[in-house]
C-alpha positions as CSV (number, residue, x, y, z in Angstrom):
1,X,-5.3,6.1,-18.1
2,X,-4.0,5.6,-15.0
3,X,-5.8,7.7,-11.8
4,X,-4.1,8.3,-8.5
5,X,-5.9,9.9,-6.0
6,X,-3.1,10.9,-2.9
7,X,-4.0,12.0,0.1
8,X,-4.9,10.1,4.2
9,X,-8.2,10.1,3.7
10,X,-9.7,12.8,4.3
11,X,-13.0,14.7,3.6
12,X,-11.4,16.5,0.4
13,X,-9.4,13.6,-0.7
14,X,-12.7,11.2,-0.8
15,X,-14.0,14.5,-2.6
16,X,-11.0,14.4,-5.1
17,X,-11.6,11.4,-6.0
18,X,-15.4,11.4,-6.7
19,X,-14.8,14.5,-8.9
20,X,-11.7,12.4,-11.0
21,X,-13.5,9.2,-11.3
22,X,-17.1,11.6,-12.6
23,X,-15.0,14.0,-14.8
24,X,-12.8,10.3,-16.4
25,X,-16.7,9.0,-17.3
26,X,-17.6,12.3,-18.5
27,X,-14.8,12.3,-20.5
28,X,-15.2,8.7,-22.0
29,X,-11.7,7.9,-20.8
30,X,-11.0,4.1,-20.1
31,X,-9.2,4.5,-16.6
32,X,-7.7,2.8,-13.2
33,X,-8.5,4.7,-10.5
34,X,-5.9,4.9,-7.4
35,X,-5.9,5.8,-3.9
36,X,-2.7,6.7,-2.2
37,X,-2.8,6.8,1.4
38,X,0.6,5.7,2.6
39,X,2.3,9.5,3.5
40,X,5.3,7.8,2.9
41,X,4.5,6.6,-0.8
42,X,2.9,10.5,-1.3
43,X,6.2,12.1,-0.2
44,X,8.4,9.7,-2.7
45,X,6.0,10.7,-5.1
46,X,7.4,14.3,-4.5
47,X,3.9,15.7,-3.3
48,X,3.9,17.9,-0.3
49,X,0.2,18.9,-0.3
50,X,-2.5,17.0,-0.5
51,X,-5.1,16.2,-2.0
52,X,-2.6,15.5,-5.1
53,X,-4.0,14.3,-8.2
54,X,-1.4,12.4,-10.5
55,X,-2.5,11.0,-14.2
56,X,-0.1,8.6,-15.6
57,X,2.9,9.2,-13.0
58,X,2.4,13.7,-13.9
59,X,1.1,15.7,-10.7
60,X,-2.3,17.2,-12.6
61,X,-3.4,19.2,-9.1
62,X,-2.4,19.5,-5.6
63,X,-3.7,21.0,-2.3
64,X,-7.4,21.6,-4.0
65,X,-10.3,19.8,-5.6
66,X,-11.5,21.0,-8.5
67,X,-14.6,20.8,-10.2
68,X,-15.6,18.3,-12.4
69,X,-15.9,20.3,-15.2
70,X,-12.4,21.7,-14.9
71,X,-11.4,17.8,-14.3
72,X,-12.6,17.0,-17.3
73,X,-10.4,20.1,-19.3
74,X,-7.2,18.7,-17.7
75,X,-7.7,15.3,-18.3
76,X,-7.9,15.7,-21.6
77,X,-5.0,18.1,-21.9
C-alpha cells in the first residue's frame, strides 16, 4: 500500500500523517508512507485542501485529520 501524506507542512499535516502511519500498523497493512510537500505536485494531484490523504493514487480524505480509528475503517475499505 502506498501512503501519501500532502500537505506544506504544517501542524495538521505532521498530525495526518502520525494518525495514517498508526492506523496502517494497526491495521497490519504492509505500507510506503509519503509526504507531499511540493504545492505544485499537490495541485497536479487535483487536491485543493490540504491536509489530503491519497492511498494508492485515490484521495481517501482532504482538509481534516481523522482519527486513527476511523483511519483504520477507510484503509481497509
Amino acid at each position: 500500500m502506498f501512503i501519501q501524506i500532502l500537505g506544506t507542512g504544517c501542524a495538521k499535516c505532521n498530525h495526518l500523517a502520525v494518525h495514517a502511519e498508526e492506523a496502517a500498523k494497526r491495521a497490519d497493512l504492509a505500507f510506503t508512507l509519503e509526504k507531499v510537500t511540493d504545492i505544485q505536485k499537490i495541485v497536479a494531484l487535483g487536491v485543493m485542501t490540504t491536509p489530503a490523504l491519497m492511498v494508492d493514487g485515490k484521495l481517501i480524505c482532504s482538509g481534516n485529520v481523522p482519527s486513527v480509528e476511523r483511519l483504520v475503517a477507510m484503509l481497509k475499505e
